[in-house]
Biopython code that builds the backbone (N, CA, C, O; Angstrom):
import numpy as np
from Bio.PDB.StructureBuilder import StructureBuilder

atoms = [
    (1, "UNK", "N", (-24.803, -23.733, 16.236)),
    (1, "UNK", "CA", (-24.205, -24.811, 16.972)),
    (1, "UNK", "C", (-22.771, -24.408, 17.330)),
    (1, "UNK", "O", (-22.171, -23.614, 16.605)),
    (2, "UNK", "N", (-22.207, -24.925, 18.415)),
    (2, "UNK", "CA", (-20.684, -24.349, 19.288)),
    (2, "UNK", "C", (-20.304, -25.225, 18.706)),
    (2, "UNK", "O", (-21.173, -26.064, 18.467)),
    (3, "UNK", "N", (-19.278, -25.447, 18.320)),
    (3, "UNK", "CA", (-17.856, -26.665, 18.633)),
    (3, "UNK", "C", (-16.416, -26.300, 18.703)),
    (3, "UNK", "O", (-15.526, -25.805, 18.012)),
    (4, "UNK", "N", (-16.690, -26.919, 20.190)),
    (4, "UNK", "CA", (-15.700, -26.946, 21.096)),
    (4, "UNK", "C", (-14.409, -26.868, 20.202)),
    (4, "UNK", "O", (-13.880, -25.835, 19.790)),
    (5, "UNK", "N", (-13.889, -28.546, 19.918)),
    (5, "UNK", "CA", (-12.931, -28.739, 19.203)),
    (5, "UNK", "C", (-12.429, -27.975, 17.550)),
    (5, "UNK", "O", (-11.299, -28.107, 17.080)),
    (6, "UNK", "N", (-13.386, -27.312, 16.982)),
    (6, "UNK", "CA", (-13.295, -26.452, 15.972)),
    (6, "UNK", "C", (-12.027, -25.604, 15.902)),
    (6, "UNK", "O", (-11.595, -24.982, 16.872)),
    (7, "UNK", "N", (-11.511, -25.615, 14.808)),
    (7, "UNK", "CA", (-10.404, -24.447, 14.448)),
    (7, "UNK", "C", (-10.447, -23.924, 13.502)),
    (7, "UNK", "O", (-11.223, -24.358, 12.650)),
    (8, "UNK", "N", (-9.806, -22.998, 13.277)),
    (8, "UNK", "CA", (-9.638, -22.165, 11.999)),
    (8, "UNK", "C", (-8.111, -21.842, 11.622)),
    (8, "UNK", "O", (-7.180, -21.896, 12.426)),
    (9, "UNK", "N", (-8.048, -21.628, 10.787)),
    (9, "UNK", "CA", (-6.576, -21.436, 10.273)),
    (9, "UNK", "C", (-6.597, -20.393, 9.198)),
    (9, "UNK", "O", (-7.218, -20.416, 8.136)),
    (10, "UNK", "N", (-5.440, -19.064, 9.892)),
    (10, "UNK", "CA", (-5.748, -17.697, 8.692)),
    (10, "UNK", "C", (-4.418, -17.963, 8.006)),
    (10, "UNK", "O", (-3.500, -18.419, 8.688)),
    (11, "UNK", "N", (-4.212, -17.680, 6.523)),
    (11, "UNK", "CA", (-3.151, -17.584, 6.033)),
    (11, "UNK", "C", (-2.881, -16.172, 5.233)),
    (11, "UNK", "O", (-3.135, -16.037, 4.036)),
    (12, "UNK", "N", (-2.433, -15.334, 5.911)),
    (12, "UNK", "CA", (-2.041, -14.250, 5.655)),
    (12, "UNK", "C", (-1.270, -13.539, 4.318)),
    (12, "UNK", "O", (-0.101, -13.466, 3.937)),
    (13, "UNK", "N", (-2.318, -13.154, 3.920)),
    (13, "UNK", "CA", (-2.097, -12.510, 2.413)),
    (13, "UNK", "C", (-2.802, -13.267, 1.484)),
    (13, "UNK", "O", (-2.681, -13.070, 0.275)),
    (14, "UNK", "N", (-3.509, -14.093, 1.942)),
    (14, "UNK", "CA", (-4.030, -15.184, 0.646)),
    (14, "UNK", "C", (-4.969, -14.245, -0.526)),
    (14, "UNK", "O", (-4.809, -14.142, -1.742)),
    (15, "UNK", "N", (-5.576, -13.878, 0.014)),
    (15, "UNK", "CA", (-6.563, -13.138, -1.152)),
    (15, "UNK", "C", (-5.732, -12.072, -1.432)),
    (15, "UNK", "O", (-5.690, -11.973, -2.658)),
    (16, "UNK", "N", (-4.813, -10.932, -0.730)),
    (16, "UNK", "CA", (-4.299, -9.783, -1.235)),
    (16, "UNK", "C", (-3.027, -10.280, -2.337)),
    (16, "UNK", "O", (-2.533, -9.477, -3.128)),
    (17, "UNK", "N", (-2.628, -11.598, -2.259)),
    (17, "UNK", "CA", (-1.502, -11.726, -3.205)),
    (17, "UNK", "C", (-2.055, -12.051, -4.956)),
    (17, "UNK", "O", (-1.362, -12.466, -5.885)),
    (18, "UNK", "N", (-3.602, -11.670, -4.959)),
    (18, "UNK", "CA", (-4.171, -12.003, -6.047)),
    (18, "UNK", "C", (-4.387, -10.833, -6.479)),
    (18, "UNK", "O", (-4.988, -10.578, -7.523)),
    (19, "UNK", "N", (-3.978, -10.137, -5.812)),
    (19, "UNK", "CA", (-4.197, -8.176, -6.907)),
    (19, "UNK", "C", (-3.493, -7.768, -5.632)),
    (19, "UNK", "O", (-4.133, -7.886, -4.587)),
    (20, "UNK", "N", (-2.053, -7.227, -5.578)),
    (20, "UNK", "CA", (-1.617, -6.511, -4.906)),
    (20, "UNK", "C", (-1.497, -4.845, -4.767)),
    (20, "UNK", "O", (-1.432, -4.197, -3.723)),
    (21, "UNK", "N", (-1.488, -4.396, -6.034)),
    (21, "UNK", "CA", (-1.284, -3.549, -6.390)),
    (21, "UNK", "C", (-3.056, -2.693, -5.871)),
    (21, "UNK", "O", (-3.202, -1.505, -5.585)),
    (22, "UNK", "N", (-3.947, -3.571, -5.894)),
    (22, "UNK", "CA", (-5.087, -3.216, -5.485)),
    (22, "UNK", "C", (-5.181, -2.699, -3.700)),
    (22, "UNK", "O", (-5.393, -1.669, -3.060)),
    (23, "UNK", "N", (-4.913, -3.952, -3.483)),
    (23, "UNK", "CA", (-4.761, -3.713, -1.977)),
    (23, "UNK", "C", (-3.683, -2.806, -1.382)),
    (23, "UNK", "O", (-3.862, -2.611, -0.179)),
    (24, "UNK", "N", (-2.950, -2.391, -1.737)),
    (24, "UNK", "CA", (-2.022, -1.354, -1.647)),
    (24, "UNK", "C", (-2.986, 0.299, -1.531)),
    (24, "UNK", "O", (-3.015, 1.186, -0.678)),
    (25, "UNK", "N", (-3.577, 0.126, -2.664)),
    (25, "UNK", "CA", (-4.542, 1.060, -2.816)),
    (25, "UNK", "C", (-5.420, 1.266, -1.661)),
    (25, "UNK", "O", (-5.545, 2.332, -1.058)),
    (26, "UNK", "N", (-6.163, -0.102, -1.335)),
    (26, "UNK", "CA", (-6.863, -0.369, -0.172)),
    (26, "UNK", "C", (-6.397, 0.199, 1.358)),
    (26, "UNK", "O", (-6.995, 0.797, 2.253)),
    (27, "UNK", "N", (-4.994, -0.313, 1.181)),
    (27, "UNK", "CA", (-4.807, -0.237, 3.055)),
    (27, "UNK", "C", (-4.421, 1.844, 2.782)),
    (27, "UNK", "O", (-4.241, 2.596, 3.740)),
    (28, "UNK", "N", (-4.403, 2.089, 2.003)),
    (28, "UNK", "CA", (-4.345, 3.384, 1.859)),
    (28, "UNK", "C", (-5.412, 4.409, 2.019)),
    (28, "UNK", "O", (-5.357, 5.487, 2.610)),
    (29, "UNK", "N", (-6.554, 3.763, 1.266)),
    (29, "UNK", "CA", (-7.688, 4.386, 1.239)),
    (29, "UNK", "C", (-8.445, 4.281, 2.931)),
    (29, "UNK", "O", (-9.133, 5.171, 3.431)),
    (30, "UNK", "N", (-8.115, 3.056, 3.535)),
    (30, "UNK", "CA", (-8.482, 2.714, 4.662)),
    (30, "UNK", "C", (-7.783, 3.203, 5.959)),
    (30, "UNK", "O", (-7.997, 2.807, 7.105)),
    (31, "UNK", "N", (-6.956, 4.088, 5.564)),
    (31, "UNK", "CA", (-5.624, 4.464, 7.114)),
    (31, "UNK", "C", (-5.917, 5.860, 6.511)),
    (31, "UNK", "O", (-5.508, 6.638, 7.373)),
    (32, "UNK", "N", (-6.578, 6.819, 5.139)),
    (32, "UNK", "CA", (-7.109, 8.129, 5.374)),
    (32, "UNK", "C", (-8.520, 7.627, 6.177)),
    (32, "UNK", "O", (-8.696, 8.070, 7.311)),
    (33, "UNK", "N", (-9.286, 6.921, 5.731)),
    (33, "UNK", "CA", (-10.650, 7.232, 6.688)),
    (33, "UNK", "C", (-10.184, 7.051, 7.935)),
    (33, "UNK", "O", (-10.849, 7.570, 8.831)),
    (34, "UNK", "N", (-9.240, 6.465, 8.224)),
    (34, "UNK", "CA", (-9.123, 6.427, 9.885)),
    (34, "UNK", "C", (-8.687, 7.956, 10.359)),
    (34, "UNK", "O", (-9.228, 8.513, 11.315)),
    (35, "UNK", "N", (-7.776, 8.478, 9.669)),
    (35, "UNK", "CA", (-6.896, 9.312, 9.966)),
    (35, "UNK", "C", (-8.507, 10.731, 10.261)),
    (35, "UNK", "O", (-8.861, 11.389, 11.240)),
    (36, "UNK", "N", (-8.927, 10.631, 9.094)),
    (36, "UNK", "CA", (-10.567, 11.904, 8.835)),
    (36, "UNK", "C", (-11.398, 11.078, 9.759)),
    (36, "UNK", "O", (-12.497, 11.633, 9.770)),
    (37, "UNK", "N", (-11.434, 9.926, 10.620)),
    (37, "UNK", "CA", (-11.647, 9.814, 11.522)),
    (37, "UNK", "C", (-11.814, 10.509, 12.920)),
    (37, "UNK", "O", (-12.623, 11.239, 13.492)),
    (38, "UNK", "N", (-10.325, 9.741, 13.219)),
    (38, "UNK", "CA", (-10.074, 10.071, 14.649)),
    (38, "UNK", "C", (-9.077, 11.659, 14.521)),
    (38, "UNK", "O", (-8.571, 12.149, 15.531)),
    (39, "UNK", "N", (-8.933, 12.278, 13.188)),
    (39, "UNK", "CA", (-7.957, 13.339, 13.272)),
    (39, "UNK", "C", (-8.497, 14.670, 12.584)),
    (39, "UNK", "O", (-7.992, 15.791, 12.646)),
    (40, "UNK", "N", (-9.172, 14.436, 12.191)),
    (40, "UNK", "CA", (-10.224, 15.191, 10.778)),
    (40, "UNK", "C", (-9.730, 15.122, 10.215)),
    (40, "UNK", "O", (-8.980, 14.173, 9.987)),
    (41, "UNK", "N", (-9.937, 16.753, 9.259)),
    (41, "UNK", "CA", (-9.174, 16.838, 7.503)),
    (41, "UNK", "C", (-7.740, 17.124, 7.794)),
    (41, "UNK", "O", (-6.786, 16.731, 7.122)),
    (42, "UNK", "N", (-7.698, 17.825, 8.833)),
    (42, "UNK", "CA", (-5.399, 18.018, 8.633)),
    (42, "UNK", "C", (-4.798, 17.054, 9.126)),
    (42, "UNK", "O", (-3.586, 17.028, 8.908)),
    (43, "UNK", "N", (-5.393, 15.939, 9.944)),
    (43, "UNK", "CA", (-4.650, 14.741, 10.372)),
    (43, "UNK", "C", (-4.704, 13.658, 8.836)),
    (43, "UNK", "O", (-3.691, 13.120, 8.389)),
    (44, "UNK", "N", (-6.056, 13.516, 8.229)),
    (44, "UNK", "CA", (-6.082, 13.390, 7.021)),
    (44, "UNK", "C", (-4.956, 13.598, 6.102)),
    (44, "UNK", "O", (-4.067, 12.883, 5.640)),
    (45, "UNK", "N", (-5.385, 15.102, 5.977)),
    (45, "UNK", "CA", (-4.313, 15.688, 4.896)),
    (45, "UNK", "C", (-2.677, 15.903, 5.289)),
    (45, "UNK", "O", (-1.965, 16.486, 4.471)),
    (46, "UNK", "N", (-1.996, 15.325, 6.800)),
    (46, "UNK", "CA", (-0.909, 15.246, 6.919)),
    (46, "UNK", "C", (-0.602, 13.644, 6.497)),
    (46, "UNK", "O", (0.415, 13.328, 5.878)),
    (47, "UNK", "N", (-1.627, 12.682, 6.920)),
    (47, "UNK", "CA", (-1.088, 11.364, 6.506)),
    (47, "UNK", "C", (-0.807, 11.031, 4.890)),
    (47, "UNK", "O", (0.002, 10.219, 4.440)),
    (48, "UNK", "N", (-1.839, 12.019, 4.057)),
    (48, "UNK", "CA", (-2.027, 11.723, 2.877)),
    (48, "UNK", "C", (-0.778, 12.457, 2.389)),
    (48, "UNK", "O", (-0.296, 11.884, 1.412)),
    (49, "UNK", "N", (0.083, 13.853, 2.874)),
    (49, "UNK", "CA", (1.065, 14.356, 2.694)),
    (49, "UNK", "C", (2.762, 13.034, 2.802)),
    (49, "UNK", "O", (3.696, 12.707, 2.069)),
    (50, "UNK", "N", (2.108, 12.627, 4.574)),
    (50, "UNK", "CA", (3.492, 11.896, 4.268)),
    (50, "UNK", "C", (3.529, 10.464, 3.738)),
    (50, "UNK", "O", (4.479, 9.697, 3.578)),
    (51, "UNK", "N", (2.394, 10.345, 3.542)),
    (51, "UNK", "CA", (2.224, 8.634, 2.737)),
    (51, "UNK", "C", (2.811, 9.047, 1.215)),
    (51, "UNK", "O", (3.562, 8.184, 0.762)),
    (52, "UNK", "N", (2.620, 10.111, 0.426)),
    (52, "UNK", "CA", (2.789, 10.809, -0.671)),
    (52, "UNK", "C", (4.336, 10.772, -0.854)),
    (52, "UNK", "O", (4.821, 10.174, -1.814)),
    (53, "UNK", "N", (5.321, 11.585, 0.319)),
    (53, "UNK", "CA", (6.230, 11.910, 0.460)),
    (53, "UNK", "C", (7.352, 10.355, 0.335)),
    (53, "UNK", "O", (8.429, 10.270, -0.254)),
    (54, "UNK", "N", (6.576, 9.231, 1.154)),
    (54, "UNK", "CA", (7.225, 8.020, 1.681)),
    (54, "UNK", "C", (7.341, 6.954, 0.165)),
    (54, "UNK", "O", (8.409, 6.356, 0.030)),
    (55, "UNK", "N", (6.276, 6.753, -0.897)),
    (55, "UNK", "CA", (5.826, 6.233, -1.499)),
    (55, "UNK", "C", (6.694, 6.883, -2.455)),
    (55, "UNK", "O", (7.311, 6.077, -3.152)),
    (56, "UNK", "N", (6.935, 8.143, -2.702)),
    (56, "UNK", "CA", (7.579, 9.235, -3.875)),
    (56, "UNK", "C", (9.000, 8.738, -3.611)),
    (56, "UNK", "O", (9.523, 8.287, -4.630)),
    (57, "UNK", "N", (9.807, 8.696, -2.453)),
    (57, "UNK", "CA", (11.053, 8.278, -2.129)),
    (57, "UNK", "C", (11.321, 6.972, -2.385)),
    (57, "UNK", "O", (12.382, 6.453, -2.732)),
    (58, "UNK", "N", (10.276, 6.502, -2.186)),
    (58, "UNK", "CA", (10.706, 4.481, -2.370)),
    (58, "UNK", "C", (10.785, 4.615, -3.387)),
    (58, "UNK", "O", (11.876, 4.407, -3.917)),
    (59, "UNK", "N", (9.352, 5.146, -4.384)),
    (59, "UNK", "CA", (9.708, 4.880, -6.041)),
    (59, "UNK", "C", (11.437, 5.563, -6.826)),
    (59, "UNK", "O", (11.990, 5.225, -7.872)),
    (60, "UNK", "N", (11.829, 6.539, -5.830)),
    (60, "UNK", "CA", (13.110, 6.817, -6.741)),
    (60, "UNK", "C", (14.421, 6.332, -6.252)),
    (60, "UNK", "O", (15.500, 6.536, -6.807)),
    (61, "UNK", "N", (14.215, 5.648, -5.120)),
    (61, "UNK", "CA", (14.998, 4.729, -4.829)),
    (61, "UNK", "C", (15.148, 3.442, -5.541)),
    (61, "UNK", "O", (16.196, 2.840, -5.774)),
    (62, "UNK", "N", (13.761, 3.065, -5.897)),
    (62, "UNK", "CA", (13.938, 1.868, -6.685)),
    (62, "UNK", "C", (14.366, 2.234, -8.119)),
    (62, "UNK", "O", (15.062, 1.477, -8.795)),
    (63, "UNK", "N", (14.133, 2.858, -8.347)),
    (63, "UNK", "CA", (14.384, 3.470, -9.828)),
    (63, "UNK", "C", (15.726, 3.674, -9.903)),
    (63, "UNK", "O", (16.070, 3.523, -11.075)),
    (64, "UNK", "N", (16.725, 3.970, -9.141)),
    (64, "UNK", "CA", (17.720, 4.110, -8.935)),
    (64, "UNK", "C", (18.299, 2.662, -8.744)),
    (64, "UNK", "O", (19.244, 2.325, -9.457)),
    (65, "UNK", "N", (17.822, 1.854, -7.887)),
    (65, "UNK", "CA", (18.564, 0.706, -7.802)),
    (65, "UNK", "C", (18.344, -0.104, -8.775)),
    (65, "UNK", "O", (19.136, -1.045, -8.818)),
    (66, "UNK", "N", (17.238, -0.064, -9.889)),
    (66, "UNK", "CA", (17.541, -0.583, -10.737)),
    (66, "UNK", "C", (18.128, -0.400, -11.689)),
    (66, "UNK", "O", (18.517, -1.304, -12.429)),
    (67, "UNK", "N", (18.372, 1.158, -11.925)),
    (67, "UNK", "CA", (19.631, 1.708, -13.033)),
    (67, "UNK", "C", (20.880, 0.955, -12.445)),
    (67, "UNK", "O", (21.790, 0.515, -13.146)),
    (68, "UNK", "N", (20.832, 0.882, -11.403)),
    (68, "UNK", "CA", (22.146, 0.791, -11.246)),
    (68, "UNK", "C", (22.957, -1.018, -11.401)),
    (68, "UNK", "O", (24.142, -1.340, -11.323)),
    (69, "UNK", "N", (21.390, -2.090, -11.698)),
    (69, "UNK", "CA", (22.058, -3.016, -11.790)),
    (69, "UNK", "C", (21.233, -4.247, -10.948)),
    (69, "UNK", "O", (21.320, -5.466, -11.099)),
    (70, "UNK", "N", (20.489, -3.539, -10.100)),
    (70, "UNK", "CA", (20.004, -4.202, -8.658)),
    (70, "UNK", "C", (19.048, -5.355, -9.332)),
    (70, "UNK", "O", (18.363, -4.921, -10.259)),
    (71, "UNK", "N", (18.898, -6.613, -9.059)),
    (71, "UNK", "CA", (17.877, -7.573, -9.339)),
    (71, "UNK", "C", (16.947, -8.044, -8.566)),
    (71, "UNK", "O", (16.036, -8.776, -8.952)),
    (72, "UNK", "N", (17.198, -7.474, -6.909)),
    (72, "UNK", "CA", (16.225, -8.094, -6.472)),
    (72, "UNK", "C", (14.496, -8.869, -7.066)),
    (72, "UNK", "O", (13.800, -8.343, -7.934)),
    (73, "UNK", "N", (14.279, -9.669, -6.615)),
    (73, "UNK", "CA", (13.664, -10.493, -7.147)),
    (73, "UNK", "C", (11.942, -10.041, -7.542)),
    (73, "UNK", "O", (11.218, -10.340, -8.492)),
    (74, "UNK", "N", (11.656, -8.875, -5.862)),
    (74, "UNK", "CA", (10.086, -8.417, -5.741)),
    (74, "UNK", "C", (10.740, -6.995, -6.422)),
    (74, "UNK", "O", (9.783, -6.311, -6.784)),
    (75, "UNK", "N", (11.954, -6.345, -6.708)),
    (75, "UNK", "CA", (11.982, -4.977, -7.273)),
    (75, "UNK", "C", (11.337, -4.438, -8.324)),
    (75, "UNK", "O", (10.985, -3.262, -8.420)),
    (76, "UNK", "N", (11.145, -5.503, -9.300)),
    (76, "UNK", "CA", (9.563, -4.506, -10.274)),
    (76, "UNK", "C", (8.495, -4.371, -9.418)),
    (76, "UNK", "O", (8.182, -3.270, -8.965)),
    (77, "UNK", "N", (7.936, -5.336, -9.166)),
    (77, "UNK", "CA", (6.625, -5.433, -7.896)),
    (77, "UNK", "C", (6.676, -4.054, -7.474)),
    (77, "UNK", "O", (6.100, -3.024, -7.824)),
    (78, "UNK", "N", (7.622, -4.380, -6.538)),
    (78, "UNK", "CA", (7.580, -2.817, -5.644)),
    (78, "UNK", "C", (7.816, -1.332, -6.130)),
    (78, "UNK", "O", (7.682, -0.222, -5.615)),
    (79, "UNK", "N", (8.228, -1.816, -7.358)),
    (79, "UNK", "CA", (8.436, -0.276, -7.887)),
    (79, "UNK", "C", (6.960, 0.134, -8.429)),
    (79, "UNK", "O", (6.515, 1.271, -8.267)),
    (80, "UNK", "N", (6.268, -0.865, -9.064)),
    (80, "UNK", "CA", (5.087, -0.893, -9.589)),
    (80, "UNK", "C", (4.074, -0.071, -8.497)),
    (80, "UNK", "O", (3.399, 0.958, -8.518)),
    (81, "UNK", "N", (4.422, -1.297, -7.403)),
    (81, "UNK", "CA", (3.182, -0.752, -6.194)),
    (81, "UNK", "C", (3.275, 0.853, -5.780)),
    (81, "UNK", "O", (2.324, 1.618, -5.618)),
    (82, "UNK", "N", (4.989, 1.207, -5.628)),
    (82, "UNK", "CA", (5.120, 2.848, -5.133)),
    (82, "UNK", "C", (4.484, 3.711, -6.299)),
    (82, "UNK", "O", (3.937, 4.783, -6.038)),
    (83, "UNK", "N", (4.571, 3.198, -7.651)),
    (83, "UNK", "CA", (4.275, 4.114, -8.433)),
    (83, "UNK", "C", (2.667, 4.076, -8.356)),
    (83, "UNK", "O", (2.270, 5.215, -8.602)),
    (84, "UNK", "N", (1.856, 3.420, -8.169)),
    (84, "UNK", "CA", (0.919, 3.045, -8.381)),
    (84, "UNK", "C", (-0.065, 3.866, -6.994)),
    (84, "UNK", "O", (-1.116, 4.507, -6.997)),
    (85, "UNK", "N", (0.900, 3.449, -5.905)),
    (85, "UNK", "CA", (0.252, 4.460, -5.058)),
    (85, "UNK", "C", (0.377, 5.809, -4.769)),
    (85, "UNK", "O", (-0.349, 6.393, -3.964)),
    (86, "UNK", "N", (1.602, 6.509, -5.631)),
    (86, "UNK", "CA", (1.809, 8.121, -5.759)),
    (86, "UNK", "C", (0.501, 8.542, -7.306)),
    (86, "UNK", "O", (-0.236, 9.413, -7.769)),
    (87, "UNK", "N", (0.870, 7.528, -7.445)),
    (87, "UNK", "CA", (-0.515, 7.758, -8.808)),
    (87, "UNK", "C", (-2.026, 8.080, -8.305)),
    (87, "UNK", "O", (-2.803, 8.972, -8.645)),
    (88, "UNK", "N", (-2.150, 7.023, -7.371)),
    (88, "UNK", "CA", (-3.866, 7.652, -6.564)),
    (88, "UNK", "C", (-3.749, 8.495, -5.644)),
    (88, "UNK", "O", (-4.710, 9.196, -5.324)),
    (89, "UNK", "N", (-2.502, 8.597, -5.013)),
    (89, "UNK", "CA", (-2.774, 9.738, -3.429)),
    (89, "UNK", "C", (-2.675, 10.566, -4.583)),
    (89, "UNK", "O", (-3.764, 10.278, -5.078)),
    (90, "UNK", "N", (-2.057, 11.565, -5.553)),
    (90, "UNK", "CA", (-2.320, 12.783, -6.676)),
    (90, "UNK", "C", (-3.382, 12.821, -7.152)),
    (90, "UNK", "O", (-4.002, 13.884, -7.133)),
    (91, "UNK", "N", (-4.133, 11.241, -7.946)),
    (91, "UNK", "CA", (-5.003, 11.691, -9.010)),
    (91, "UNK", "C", (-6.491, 10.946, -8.701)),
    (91, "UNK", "O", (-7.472, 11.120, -9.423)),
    (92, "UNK", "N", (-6.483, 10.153, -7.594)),
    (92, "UNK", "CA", (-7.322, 9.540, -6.783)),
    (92, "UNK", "C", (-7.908, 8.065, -7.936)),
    (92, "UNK", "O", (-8.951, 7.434, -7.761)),
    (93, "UNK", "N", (-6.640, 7.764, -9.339)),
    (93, "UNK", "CA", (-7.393, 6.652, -10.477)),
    (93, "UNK", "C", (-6.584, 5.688, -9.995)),
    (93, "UNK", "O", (-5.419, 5.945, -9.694)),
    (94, "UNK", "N", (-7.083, 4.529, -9.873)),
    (94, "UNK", "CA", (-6.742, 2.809, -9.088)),
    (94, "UNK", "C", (-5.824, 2.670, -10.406)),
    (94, "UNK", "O", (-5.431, 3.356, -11.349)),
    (95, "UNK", "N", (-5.735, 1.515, -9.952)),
    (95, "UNK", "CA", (-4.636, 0.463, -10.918)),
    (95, "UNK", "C", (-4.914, 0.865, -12.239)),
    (95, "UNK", "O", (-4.324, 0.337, -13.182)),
]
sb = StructureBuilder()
sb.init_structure("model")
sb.init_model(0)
sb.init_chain("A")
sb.init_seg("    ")
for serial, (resi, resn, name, xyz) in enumerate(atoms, 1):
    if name == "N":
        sb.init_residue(resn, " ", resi, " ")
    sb.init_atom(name, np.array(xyz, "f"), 0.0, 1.0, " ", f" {name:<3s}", serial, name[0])
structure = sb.get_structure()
């Protein structure tokens, strides 16, 4: 059955804010198959290089800003998530 007047309403992030650290994993695992997709294995293995590279820098940035004092509010979060995703692009083990 159609209806016309019907809507929907998306609220963005609802299910990923219930395991983040998962979905992190996810949009990762999901942007190499694209990459061994449309790029093969060295478009692959360059994204998986600089996702590695990007993720390795955030984590010692945060690590740093929190020696140094920093409180931001999501800064464990995010330090968690960078570490978490240099942990599977190396050793390919989830959360």
């Amino acid at each position: 059955m159609f209806v016309a007047e019907a809507t929907a309403t998306h609220y963005g992030g609802g299910s990923s804010s219930n395991a983040p650290l998962r979905y992190s994993i996810e949009m990762l695992r999901a942007n190499l198959a694209y990459w061994q997709k449309h790029y093969g294995f060295l478009g692959q293995c360059v994204y998986r290089l600089l996702s590695l590279v990007y993720h390795f820098l955030r984590l010692v940035a945060r690590i740093f800003a929190a020696a140094g004092g920093s409180t931001a509010p999501q800064g464990k979060g995010k330090l968690k998530e960078h570490a978490v995703c240099v942990r599977w692009l190396l050793t390919g083990k989830g959360v």
